[in-house]
VMD Tcl script that draws the C-alpha trace (Angstrom):
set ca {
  {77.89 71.25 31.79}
  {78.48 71.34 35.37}
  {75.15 71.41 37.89}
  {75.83 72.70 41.09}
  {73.36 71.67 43.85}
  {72.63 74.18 46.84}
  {71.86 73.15 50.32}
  {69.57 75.00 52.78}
  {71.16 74.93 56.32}
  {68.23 73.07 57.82}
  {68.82 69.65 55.88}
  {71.76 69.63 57.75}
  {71.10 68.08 61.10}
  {74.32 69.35 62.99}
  {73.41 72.55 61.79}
  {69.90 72.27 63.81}
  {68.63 73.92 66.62}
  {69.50 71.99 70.17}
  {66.59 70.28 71.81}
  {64.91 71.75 75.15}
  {67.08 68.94 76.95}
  {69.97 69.69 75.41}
  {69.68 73.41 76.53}
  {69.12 72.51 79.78}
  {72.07 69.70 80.59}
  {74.30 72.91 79.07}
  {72.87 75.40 81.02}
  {73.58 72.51 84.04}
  {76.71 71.84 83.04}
  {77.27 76.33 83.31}
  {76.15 76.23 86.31}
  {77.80 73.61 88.17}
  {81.19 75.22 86.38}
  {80.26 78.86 88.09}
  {79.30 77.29 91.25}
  {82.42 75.28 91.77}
  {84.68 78.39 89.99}
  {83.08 80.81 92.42}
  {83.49 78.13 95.79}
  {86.66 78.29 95.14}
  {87.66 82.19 94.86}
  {88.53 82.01 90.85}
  {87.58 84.46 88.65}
  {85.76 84.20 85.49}
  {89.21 85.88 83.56}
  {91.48 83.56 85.71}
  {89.64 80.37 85.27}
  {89.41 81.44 80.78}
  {93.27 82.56 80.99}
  {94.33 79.34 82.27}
  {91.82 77.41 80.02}
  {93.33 79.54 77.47}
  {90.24 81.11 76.21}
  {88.71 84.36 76.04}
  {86.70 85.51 78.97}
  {83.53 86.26 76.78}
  {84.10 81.93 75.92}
  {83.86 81.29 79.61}
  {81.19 83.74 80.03}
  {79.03 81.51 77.20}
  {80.09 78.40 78.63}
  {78.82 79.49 82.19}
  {75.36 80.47 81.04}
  {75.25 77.89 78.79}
  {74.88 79.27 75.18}
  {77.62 76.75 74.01}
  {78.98 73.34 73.84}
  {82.07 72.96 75.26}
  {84.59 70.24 73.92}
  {85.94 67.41 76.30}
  {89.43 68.37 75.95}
  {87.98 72.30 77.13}
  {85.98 70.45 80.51}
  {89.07 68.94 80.95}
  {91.30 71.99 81.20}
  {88.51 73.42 83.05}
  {88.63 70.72 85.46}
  {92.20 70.69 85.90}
  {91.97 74.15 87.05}
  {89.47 74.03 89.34}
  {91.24 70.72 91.12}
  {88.01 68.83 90.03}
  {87.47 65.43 88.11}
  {85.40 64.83 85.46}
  {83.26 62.83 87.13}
  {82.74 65.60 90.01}
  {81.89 68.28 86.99}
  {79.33 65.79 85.87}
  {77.28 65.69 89.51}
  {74.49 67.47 88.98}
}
mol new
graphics top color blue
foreach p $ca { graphics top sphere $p radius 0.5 }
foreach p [lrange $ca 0 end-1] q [lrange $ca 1 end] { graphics top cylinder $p $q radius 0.2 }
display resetview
C-alpha cells in the first residue's frame, strides 16, 4: 500500500508571507529603480523591453510587489548606466 502525505502551503517557509522589512527594502529597491529610470528620460516599456520583460514585470518591480533576481537588477542596471552598488544607495 502506498501512503501519500499532503502538505499545507504554510509548512513551507519559502512559501510564507514576506516580513514588514522585507516589504519595505522591495518597495525601496522600486523606488530608487523609478527614480533613477525616470532621471534619466526612460520609459517604463523601454527600460522592461531592454530588460526583456513585460511591462506589467517592471510595473511590479517598481512598486515593489516582487522580488527581482540579481541577474534581472543587473540588466536593469546595465540599462540605466548604473552599478550595482549605486542601485543599492538608498
Amino acid at each position: 500500500m502506498i501512503t501519500i502525505r499532503l502538505w499545507k502551503l504554510s509548512t513551507f517557509p519559502l512559501m510564507n508571507k514576506r516580513s514588514k522589512s522585507d516589504e519595505v527594502y522591495l518597495k525601496k529597491l522600486g523606488m530608487r529603480i523609478k527614480s533613477i529610470r525616470k532621471e534619466k528620460g526612460i520609459t517604463q516599456v523601454a527600460l522592461a523591453y531592454a530588460c526583456e520583460i513585460e511591462k506589467q514585470n517592471m510595473s511590479r518591480i517598481e512598486v515593489g510587489n516582487t522580488n527581482p533576481n540579481i541577474l534581472l537588477l543587473r540588466k536593469v542596471c546595465s540599462h540605466l548606466d548604473i552599478t550595482l552598488a549605486e542601485l543599492f544607495d538608498f
